[in-house]
Structures are given as C-alpha cells and as structure tokens.
C-alpha positions in Angstrom: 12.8 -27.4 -7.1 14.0 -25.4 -3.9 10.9 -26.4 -2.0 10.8 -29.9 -3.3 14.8 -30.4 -1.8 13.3 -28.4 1.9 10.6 -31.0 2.2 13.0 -34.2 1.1 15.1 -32.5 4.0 12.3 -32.1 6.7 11.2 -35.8 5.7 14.8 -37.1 6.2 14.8 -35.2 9.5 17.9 -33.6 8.4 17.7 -30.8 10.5 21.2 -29.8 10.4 21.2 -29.8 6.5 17.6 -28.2 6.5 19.5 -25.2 8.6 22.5 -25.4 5.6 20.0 -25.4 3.4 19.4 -21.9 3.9 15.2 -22.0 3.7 13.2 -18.8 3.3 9.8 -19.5 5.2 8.2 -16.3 5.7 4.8 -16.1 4.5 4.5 -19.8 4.6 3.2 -21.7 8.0 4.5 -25.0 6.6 7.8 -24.3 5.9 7.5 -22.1 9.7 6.8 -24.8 11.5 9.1 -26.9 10.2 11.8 -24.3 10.7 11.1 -24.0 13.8 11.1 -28.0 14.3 14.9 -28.0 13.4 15.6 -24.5 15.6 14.7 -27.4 18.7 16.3 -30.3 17.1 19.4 -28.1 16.7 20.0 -26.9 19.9 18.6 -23.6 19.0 15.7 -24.4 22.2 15.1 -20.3 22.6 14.7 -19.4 18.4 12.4 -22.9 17.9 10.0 -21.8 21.4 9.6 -18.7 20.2 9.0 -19.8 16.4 7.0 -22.3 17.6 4.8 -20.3 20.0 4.0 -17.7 17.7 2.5 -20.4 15.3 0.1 -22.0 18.0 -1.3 -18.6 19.2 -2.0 -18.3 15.4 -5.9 -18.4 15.8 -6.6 -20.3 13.6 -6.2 -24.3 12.7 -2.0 -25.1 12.0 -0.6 -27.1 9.1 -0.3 -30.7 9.6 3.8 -29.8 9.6 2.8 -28.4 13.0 2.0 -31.4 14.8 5.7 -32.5 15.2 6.5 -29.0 16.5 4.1 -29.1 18.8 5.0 -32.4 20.0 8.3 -31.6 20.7 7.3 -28.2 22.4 5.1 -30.3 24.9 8.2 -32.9 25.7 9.9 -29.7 26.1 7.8 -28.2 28.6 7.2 -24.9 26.1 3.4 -25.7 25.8 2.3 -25.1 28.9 -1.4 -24.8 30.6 -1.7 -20.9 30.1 -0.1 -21.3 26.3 -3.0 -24.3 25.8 -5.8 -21.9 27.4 -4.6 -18.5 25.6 -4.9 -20.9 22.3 -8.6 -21.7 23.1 
C-alpha cells in the first residue's frame, strides 16, 4: 500500500509530499530515479545530480521512471557531452 501511495505521489508530481512521504528507494531503480526527480524539483539541484548521475552511468538500460530525470538533468545542464560519452 506504501508503494501504491509513492507512485500516486510521483504521478501527481507532488514532489514536496513525495519528500514528506518519507520513501525508502534503495535497491529499487524506480523508486531512485524518481527520488532523485523530486531532489531537482525541490531545490535539492546537488542531492538529485548526483542521484541522478549515478543511475545513468548504471550500464545498463534505466527504468522508464528515468526518462523524466533525465530530461530534467539535460534542461539543467548535468548531462553533459563527457557524462553522454562515459554512458556509451
């Protein structure tokens, strides 16, 4: 029931109450990236970069929650050439 709320939360965009909300997301790249979605839509620019980066220099293929991370680490300016090439 926990998850279920997080994920009403992340869909709402209630990033404030999804950083309330006290979520647990270790061991679990969905609830990562979306952590680290409201770290940058909180203010919290350093915490959600680094979050963030460490989930693209994963290795491997990112959870479809990523995609909004990423996109606001490119409008940001976090995701840059040498971060895309170190990906590859």
């Amino acid at each position: 029931l926990e998850r279920v709320w997080w994920e009403e939360l992340a869909r709402r965009a209630d990033w404030p109450g999804w950083m309330r909300a006290g979520v647990r997301s270790e061991g679990d790249d969905t609830l990562r990236c979306l952590h680290a979605q409201a770290l940058l839509a909180t203010g919290d620019r350093a915490g959600g970069e680094t979050l963030g980066k460490a989930l693209w220099l994963r290795g491997d293929s990112a959870p479809p929650a990523c995609d909004a991370t990423f996109a606001a680490m490119t409008r940001l300016g976090m995701l840059n050439p040498s971060l895309r090439h170190e990906r590859i």
